[in-house]
Legacy VTK file of the C-alpha trace (Angstrom):
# vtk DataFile Version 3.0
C-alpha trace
ASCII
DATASET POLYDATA
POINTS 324 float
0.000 0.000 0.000
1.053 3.238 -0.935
2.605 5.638 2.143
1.294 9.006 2.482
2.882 11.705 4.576
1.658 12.324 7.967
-1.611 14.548 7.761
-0.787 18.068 8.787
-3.730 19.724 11.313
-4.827 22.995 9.783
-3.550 25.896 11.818
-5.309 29.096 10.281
-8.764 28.806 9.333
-11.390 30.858 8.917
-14.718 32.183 6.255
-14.295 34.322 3.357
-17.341 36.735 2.029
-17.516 36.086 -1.409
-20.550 38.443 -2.266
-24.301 37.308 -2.992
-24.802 36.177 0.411
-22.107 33.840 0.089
-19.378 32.698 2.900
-16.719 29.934 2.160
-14.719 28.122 4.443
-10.757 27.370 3.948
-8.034 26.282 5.706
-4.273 26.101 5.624
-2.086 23.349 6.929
1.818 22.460 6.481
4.207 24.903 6.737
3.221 28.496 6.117
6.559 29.150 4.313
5.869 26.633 2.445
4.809 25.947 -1.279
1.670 27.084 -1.500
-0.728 24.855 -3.036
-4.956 24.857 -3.160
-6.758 21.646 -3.424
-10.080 22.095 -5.798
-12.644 19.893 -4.928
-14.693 17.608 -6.834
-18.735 17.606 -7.157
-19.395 20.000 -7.952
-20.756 19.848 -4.410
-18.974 17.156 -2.804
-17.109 19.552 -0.116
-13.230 19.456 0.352
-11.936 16.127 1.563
-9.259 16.043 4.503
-7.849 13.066 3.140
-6.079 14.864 0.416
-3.670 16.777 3.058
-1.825 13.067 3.062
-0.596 13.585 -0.756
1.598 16.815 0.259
4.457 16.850 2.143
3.695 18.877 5.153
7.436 20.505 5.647
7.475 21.724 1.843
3.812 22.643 1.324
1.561 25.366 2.638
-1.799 23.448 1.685
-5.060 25.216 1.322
-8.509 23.642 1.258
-12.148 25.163 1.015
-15.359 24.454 0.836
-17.189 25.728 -2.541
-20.114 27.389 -2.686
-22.935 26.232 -1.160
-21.636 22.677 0.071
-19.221 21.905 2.996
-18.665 23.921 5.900
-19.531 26.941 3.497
-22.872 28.829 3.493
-25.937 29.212 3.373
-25.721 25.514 2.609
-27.159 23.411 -0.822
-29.117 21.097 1.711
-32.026 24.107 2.318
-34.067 24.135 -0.433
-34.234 27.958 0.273
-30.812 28.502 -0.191
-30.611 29.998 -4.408
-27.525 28.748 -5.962
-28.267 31.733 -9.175
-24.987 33.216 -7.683
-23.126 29.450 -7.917
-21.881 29.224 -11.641
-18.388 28.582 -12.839
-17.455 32.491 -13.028
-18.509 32.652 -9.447
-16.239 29.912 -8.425
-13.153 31.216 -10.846
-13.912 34.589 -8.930
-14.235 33.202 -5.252
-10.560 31.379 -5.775
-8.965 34.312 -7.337
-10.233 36.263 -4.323
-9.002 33.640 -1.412
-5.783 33.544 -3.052
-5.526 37.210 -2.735
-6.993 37.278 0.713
-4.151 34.942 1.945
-1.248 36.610 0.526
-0.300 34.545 -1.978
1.365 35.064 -5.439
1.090 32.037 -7.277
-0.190 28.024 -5.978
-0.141 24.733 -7.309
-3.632 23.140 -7.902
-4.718 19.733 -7.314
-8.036 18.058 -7.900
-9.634 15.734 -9.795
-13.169 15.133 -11.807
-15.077 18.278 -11.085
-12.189 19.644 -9.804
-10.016 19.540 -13.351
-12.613 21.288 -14.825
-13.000 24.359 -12.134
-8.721 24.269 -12.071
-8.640 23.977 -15.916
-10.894 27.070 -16.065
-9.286 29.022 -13.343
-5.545 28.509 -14.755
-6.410 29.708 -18.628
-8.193 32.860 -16.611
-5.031 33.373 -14.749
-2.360 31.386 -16.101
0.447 33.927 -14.054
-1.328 32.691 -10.809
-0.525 28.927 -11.286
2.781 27.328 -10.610
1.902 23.494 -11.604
-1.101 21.643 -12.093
-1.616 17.707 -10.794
-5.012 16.588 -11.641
-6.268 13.003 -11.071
-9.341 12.271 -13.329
-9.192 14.625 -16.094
-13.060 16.112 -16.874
-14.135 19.543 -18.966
-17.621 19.003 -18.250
-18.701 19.714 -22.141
-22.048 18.544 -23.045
-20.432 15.840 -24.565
-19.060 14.156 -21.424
-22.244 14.883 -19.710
-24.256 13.471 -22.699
-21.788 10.043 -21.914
-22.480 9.725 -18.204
-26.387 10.710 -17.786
-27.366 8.550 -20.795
-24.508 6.696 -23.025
-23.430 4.790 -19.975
-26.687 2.846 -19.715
-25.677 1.398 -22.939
-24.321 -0.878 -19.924
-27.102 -0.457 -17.837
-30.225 -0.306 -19.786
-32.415 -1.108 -16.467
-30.852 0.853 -14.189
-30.906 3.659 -16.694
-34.483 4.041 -17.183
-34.622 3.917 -13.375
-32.735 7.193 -13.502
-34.594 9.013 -16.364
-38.227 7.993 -14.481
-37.172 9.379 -11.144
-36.973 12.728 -13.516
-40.689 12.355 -13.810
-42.595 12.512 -17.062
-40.282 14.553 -18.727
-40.151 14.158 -22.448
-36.367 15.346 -24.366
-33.338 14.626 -23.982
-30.352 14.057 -21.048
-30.460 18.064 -20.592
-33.981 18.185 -19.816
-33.539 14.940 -17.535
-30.702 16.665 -15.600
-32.968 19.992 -15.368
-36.013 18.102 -13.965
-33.334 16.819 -11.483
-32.580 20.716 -10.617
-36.204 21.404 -9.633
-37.109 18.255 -7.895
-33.558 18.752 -5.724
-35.045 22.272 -4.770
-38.497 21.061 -3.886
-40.344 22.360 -0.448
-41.379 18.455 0.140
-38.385 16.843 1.935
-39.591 13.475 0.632
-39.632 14.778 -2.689
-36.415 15.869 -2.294
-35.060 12.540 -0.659
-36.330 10.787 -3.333
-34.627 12.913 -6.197
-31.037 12.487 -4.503
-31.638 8.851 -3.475
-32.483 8.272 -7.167
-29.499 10.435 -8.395
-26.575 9.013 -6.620
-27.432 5.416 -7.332
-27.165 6.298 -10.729
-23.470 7.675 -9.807
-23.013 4.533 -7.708
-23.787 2.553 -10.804
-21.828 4.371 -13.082
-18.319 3.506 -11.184
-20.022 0.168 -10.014
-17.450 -1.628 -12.545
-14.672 -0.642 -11.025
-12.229 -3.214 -9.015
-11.170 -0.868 -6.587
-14.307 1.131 -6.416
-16.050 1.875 -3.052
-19.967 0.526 -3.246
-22.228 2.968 -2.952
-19.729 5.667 -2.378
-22.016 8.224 -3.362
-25.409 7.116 -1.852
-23.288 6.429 1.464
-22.399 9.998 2.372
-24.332 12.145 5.335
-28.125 12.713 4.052
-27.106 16.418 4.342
-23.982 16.088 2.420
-25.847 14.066 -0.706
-28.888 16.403 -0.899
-26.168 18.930 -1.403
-24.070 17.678 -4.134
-27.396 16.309 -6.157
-28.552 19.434 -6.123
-25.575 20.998 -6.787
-24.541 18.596 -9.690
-27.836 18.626 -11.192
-27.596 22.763 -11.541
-24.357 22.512 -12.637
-24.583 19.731 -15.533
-28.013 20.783 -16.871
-26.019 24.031 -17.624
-23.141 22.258 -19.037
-21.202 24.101 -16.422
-22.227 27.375 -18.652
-18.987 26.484 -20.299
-18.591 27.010 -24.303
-18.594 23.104 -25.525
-14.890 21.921 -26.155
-13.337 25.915 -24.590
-11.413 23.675 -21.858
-9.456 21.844 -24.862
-9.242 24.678 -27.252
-7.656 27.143 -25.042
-5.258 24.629 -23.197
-2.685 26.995 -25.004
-3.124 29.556 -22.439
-1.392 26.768 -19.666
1.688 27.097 -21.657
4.735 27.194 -19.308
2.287 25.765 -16.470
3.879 22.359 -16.075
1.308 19.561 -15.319
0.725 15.886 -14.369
-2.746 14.266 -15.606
-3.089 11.202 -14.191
-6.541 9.188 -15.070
-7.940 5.477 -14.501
-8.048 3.220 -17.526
-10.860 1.758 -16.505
-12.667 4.825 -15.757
-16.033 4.268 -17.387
-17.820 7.470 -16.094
-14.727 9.858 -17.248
-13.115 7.891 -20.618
-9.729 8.921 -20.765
-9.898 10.385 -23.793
-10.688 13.829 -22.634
-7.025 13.409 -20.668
-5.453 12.178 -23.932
-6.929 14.682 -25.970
-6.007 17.866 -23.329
-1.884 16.034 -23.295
-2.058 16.711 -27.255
-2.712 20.265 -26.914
-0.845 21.403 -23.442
2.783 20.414 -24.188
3.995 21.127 -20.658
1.407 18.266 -19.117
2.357 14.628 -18.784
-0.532 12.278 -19.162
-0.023 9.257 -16.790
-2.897 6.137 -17.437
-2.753 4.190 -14.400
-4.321 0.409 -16.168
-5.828 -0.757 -12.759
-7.980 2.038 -11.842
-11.151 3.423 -12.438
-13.065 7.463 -11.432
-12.000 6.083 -7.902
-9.071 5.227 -7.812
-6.590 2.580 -6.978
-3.149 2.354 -4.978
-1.080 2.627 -8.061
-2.825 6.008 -8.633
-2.374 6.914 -5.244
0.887 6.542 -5.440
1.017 8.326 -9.465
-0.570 11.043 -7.332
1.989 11.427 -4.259
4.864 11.110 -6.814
3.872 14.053 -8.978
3.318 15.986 -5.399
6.536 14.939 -4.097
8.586 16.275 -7.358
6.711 19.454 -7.815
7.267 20.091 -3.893
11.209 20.733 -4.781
10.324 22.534 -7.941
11.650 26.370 -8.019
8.548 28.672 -9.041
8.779 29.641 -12.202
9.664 33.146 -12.656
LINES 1 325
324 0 1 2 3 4 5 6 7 8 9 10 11 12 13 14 15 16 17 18 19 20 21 22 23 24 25 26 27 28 29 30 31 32 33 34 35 36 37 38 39 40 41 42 43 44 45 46 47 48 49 50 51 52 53 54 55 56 57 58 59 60 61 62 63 64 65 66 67 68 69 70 71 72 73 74 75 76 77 78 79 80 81 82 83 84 85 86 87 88 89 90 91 92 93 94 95 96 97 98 99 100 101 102 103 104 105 106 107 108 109 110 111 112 113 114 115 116 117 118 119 120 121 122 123 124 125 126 127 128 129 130 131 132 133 134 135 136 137 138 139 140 141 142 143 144 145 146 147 148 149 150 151 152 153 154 155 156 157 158 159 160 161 162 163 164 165 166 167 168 169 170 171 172 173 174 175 176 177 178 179 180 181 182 183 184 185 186 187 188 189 190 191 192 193 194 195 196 197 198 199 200 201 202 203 204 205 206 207 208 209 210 211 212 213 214 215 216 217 218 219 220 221 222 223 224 225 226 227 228 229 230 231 232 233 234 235 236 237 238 239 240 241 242 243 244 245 246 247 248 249 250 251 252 253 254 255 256 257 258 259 260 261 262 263 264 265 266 267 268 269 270 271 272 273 274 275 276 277 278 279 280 281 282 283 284 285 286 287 288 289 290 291 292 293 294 295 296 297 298 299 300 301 302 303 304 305 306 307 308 309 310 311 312 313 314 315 316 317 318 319 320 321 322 323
């Protein structure tokens, strides 16, 4: 099994006003003279996950974490149906990292995240490429409508049943995968709890099933979370993909030229039905400064050999020199 380093404690932490009513949470861990380095969550929704402090080496990196909008220890909080998420878009999340970064004092970070995450560091980094140092991103995603048209309906080329499970807990909706995904939206913000119950119970055992393929995947590794945490990141997900992110389709992968200089690592599953690695394989072609590792044995979850892909590429930026 692969070793990680010791898992620093955070010792600043604290909530950041990010307009609209919003407040996020961060915190920073390792050593404050450190490199600095933020770790972008995935989800969109699912909250920033402690676990990731183990990648970094805590003498060489000052590690920040936090809590996008609307999920985690950030507020007001996806769960209450009251809560509007009309200020939660991509832009706003772009904005909100440009503004922690300038609220801590820092010049330029290292970014690490995977699925949701690559997209939100992929966008961030071609807005403000002189603000990123290196890039390490384990499952490589750009959230086009393409990739979204894969997982909410191509997938259940694999399973058919469990497929038109998913598209009836939509309701009577007749379209396509975009108008699924937006009946999600509005059952996930229903007054009726049960209603709402329902909609996320429904959702993440279609995300269960997607990765259920996997050898090293978790079961139910969606549906298993807090109540709280997976009415959250439904709801969150589903008004994120039914607005493909409010991304141009393909921008992520036609202005990867704007990373140039940005050295990266993408490191994705082979066997990563849900994210096909050809969205890492076609990003490698275009960002000559990223290395694109396929790890054979693992999947959107992981595996110990990518664990281990992913410590590595930490470990040798850690001694880079920021470029100048």
């Amino acid at each position: 099994m692969t070793q990680l380093h010791p898992t620093a404690e955070p010792y600043a932490e604290g909530m950041l006003d990010v307009g609209d009513g919003n407040r996020i949470h961060w915190a920073a861990c390792g050593n404050p003279d450190g490199k600095p380095a933020a770790v972008v969550h995935g989800g969109p929704g699912s909250g920033a996950w402690t676990s990731t402090r183990g990648y970094f080496d805590p003498d060489r990196y000052h590690v920040v974490l936090f809590d996008q909008r609307n999920c985690g220890r950030s507020t007001p909080h996806a769960s209450d149906p009251a809560t509007d998420l009309t200020h939660n878009t991509t832009e706003h999340l772009i904005a909100d990292m440009e503004l922690l970064r300038e609220h801590l004092g820092i010049d330029r970070w290292l970014l690490f995240g995977g699925s949701w995450g690559s997209t939100l560091i992929l966008a961030y980094a071609q807005r403000h490429p002189e603000r990123v140092s290196e890039i390490v991103i384990a499952g490589v995603t750009t959230t086009d409508r393409r990739e979204l048209e894969w997982l909410y309906h191509e997938v259940g080329r694999f399973f058919p049943a469990e497929r038109e499970r998913f598209r009836a807990g939509a309701g009577d909706v007749e379209g396509g995968t975009f108008d699924v995904l937006a009946a999600y939206a509005r059952l996930l913000a229903d007054p009726d709890p049960a209603v709402r119950a329902k909609a996320a119970r429904d959702w993440s055992t279609w995300e269960d099933t997607a990765i259920s393929l996997e050898p090293h995947g978790v079961p139910n590794v969606y549906s298993n979370r807090p109540s709280r945490e997976v009415l959250a990141i439904t709801r969150i997900c589903a008004h994120y993909f039914s607005n493909a992110a409010w991304l141009t389709e393909g921008v992520l992968i036609r202005e990867a030229h704007r990373l140039k200089g940005i050295p990266g690592k993408l490191i994705h599953g082979r066997l990563d039905l849900s994210g096909p690695v050809e969205t890492a394989w076609e990003l490698a072609k275009v960002w000559p400064d990223a290395d694109l590792q396929v790890i054979e044995d693992a999947g959107h979850t992981g595996s110990d050999a990518m664990r281990a892909a992913m410590r590595a590429a930490l470990d040798e930026f850690a001694v880079r020199p920021a470029r100048g």
